[in-house]
Each structure stands twice: as C-alpha cells, then as structure tokens.
C-alpha positions in Angstrom: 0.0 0.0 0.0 1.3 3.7 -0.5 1.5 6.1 1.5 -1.0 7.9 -0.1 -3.7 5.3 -0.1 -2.6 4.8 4.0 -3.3 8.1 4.5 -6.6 8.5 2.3 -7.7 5.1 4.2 -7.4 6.9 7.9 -11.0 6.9 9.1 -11.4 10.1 10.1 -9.7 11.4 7.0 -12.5 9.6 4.9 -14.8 10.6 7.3 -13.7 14.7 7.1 -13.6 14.1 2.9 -9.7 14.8 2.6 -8.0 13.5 0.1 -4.0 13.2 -0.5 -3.5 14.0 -4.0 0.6 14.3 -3.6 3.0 13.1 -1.0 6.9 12.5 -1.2 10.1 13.7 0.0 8.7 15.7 3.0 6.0 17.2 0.5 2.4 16.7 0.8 -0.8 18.1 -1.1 -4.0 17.6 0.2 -7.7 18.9 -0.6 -11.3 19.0 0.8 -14.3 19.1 -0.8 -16.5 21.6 1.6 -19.7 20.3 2.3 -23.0 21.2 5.1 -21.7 19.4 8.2 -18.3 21.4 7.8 -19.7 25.2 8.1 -19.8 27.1 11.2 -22.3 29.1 10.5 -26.2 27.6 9.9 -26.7 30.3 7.2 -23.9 30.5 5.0 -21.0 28.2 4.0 -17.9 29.1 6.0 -15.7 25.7 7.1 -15.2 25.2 11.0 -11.8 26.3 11.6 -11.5 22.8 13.5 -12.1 21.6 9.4 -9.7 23.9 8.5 -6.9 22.6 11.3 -7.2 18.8 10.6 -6.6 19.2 6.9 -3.8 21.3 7.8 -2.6 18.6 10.7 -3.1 15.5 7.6 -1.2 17.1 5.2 1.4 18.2 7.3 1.7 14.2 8.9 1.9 13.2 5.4 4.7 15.1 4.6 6.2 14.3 7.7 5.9 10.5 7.7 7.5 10.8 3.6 10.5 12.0 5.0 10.7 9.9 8.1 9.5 6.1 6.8 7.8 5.8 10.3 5.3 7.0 12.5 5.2 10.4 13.3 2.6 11.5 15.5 1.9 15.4 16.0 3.1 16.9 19.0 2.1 20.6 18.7 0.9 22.3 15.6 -0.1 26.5 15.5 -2.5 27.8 13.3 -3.0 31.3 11.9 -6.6 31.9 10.3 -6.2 34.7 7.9 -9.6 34.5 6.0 -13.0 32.7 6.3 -12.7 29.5 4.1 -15.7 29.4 1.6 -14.9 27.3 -0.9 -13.5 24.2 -1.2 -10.3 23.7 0.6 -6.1 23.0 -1.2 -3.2 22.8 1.6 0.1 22.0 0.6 2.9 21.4 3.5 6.6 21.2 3.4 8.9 19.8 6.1 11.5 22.3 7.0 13.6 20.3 9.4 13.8 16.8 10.2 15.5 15.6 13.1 16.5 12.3 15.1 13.4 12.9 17.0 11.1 15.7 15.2 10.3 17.2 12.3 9.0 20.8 11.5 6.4 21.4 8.7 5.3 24.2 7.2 1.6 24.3 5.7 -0.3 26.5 4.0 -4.2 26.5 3.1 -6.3 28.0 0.4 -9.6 28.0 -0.7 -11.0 27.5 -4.5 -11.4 31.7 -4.5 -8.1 32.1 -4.3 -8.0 33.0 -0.5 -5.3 32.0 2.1 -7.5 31.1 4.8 -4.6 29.8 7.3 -0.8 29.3 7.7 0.6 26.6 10.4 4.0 25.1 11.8 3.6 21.7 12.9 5.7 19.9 15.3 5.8 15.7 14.8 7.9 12.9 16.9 9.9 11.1 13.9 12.1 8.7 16.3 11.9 6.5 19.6 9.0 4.8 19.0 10.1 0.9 19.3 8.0 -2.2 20.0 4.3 -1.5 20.2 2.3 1.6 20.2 -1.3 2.4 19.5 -0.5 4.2 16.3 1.0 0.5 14.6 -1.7 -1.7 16.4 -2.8 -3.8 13.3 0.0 -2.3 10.8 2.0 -5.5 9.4 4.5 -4.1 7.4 5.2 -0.1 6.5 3.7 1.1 3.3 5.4 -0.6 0.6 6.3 2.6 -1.2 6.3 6.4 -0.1 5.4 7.8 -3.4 
C-alpha cells in the first residue's frame, strides 16, 4: 500500500472528505471538498476552523511520515486563520527540518477563491518509537512505497 492510499484510508480522513493528491520527499498536497456538516455558520457556508486545522494537521503528517519512513505522530501544531474559508479547501505542507526525534512542517491552506485562509507550523515525533504503540496496532509491514 502507498503512503497515499494509508493516509486516504485513515478513518477520520475519509470521514472529514480529505483527500491526499501528492505526497513525497517531506512534501504533501491535500484537498477538501466543503460540504454542510463542515460550516460554522447555519446560514452560509464558511468551514469550521476545527475543518480547516485537521486538513492542515493530515497534510502536514503526510509530509512528515515521507520524510521519516515511520510513524510520526503530532506533537504541537499553530495555526494562523487569515480569512473565512468558503470554498472548497487546497493545503500543501513542506517539512523544514527533520531531526532524530522531530520534524517541522510548514503548511499553508487556500480555498478555490483564491484566498489564504490559514498558515501553520507543525511539530511531529519522527524517532523512539520501538516495539508496540497504538499508532501501529494492526499495521504488518510499512507502506510498501512512499510515493
């Protein structure tokens, strides 16, 4: 399996509507479809900023785990919101520095208008996870190729 089918086949990733359309080499591409259940307001369309952050956080994970070849679980991430999102959602992420035991990424997010809606840096853990952890509970092997 890919990485890009692993991630698209995270629950809550299916679940939110993300898709991964590019990851490799500590670069990611994600988008999201906006739909009803993602607005925060009742009378117009304008995506949850919680919507807006785990796109951001899936993409930036992506590019993380491309680099890495293991499991790198988020450890902080900061997120500026710098317009309402209104249209359907594009966030590309770039890791920035990869350590031994984390990795900075970089991620940006714009809607179909044209608008940057937010800017985040995420942390992620990229080493000293050995043996079992809830994050490779069920996982056999790695993905088979990190394109």
């Amino acid at each position: 399996m890919s990485l890009r089918a692993l991630f698209n086949d995270i629950p809550f990733v299916r679940e939110l509507g993300v898709e991964l359309t590019e990851v490799g080499d500590g670069h990611a591409v994600a988008e999201l479809p906006l739909r009803e259940e993602h607005s925060s307001n009742p009378h117009s369309m304008i995506a949850h900023g919680g919507v807006t952050y785990s796109l951001a956080d899936t993409v930036g994970g992506a590019a993380v785990v491309s680099e890495s070849g293991s499991v790198s679980p988020t450890v902080d991430m900061r997120m500026d919101y710098l317009a309402p999102a209104t249209a359907d959602l594009r966030a590309e992420a770039e890791v920035v520095r990869s350590g031994g035991h984390v990795a900075v990424v970089d991620v940006e997010v714009y809607d179909d208008d044209g608008h940057h809606v937010a800017s985040a840096r995420g942390t992620y853990k990229t080493g000293g996870e050995e043996g079992d952890s809830p994050w490779t509970a069920g996982v056999e092997d790695p993905p088979a190729d990190l394109d």
